[in-house]
C-alpha positions in Angstrom: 0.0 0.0 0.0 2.8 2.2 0.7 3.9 1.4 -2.8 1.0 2.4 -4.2 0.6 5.5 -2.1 4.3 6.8 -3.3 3.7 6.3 -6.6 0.7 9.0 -6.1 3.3 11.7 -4.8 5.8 13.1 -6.8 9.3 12.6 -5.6 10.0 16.0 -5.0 7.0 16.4 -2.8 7.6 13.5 -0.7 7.8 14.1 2.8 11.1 12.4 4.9 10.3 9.6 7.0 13.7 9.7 9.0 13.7 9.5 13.3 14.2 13.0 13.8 11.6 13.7 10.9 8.9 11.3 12.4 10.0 12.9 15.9 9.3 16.4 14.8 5.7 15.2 13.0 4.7 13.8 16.7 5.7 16.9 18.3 4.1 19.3 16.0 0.7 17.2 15.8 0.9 17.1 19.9 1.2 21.0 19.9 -1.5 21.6 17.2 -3.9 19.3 19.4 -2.9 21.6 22.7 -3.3 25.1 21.0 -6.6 23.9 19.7 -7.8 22.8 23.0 -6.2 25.8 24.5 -9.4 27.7 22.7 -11.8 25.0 22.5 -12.2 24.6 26.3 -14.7 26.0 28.2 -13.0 26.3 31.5 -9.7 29.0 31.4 -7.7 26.9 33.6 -7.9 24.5 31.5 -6.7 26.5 29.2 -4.3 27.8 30.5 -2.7 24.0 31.8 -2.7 23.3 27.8 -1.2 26.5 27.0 1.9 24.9 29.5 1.6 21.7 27.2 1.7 23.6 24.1 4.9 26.0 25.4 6.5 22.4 26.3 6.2 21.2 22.8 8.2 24.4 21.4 10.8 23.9 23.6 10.8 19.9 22.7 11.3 21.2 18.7 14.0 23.4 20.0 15.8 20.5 21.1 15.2 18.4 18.1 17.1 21.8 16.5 20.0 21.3 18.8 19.1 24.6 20.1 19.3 23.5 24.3 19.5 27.2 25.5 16.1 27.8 23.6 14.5 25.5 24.7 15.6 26.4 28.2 14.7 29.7 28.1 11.1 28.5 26.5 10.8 26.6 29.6 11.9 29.2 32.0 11.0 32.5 30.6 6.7 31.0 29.0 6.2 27.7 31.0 8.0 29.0 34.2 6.6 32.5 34.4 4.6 33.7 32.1 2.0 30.6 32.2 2.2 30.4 35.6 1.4 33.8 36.6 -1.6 33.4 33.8 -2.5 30.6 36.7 -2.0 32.5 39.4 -4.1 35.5 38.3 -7.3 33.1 37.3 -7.0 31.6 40.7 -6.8 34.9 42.7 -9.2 36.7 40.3 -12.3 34.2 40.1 -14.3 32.1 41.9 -13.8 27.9 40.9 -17.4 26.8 41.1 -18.4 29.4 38.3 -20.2 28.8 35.5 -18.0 28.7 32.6 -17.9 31.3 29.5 -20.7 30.9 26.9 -19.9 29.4 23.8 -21.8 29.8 20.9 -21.6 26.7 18.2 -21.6 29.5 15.1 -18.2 31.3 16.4 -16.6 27.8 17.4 -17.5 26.5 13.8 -16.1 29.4 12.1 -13.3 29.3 13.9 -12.5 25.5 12.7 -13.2 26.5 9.0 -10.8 29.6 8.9 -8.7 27.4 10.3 -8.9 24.6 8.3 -9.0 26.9 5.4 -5.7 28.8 6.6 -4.0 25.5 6.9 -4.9 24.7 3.4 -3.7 27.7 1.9 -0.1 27.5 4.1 0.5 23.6 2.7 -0.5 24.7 -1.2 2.3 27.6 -0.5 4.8 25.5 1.0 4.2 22.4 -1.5 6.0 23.8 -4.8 9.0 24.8 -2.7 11.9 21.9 -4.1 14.5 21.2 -1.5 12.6 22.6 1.2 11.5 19.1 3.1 14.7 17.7 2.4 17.1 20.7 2.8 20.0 19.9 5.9 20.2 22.2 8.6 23.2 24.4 8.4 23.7 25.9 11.3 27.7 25.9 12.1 28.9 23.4 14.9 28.5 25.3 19.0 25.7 27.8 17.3 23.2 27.6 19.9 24.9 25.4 22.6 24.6 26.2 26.2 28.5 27.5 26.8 28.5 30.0 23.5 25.3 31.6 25.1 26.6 32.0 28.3 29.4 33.5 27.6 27.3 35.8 25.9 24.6 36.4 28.1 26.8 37.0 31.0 29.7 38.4 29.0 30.6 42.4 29.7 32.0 42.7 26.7 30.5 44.9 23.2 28.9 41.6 22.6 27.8 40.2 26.3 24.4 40.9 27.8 24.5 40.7 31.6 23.1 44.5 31.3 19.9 43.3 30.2 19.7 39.9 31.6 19.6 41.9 35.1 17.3 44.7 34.0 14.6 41.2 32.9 15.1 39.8 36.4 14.4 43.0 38.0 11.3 43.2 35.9 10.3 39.7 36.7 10.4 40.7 40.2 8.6 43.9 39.9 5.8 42.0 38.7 5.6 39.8 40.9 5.8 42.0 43.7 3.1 44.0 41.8 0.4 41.2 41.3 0.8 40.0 44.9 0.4 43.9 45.9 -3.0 43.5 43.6 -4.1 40.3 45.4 -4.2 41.1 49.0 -5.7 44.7 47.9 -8.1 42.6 46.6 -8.8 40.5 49.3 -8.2 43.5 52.0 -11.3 45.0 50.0 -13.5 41.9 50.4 -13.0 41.5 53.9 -14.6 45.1 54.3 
């Protein structure tokens, strides 16, 4: 059946079947099925939990890239902060035993069909492209390993960052310092 099935696709147009190949196919179809459900469910924490599974699945194709430090810093910076103060906020903010947001079927289905419509138009674009499903990675050797970016993240040199790597932890803790300001106001105002 196979047979039969690559005889149908031109040659060019195949799609490789290698490990890493396959490996990225799994990952990507996992991350399309968690950013749908992301805005498919009805409940935002919910939501919000597959929005973590989706950020997870970037930094997965980072590492099928070789590119650990991005994937890292996906982890960190989105799953690690961002997502979780998402949680936090929804959990200080509302009540759990609420009814969930309203859905109405027409905007849900229109949403699948511009969707499914988008997704049609993106694979006849990317189709005609020769070379472009079986073009090698050329990145050099070291281009996104963990040592070459920390010697420039934390580098004081014309090329090092530690100036702004400080000023976006300072940040991160001004907001959080800010949200738990907004909580207890928030609960010191409920009490009254």
């Amino acid at each position: 059946m196979l047979a039969t099935l690559s005889g149908l696709i031109p040659q060019n147009l195949a799609f490789p079947t290698g490990g890493m190949d396959l490996a990225f196919y799994v990952v990507a179809l996992f991350m399309l099925v968690t950013a749908v459900c992301t805005v498919a469910v009805k409940n935002i924490l919910q939501s919000a939990v597959f929005l973590i599974f989706s950020f997870v699945g970037t930094a997965i194709l980072y590492l099928l890239l070789h590119a650990e430090f991005t994937a890292l810093a996906q982890v960190m910076v989105y799953v690690g902060g961002v997502v979780i103060f998402v949680v936090f906020t929804i959990l200080l903010t509302s009540r759990l035993g609420e009814d969930a947001f309203a859905v109405k079927i027409p905007r849900v289905f229109a949403a699948f069909a511009l969707s499914i419509i988008f997704t049609l138009i993106m694979v006849k674009c990317l189709l005609p492209i020769e070379g472009l499903s079986t073009s090698a990675v050329a990145a050099p050797e070291g281009y996104a390993s963990l040592k070459a970016f920390a010697l420039r993240l934390l580098g004081y040199g014309p090329d090092g960052f530690v100036i702004p790597f400080e000023v976006v932890s300072i940040l991160l803790l001004m907001t959080l310092v800010c949200a738990i300001t907004i909580a207890r106001k928030g609960k010191e105002d409920e009490e009254k």
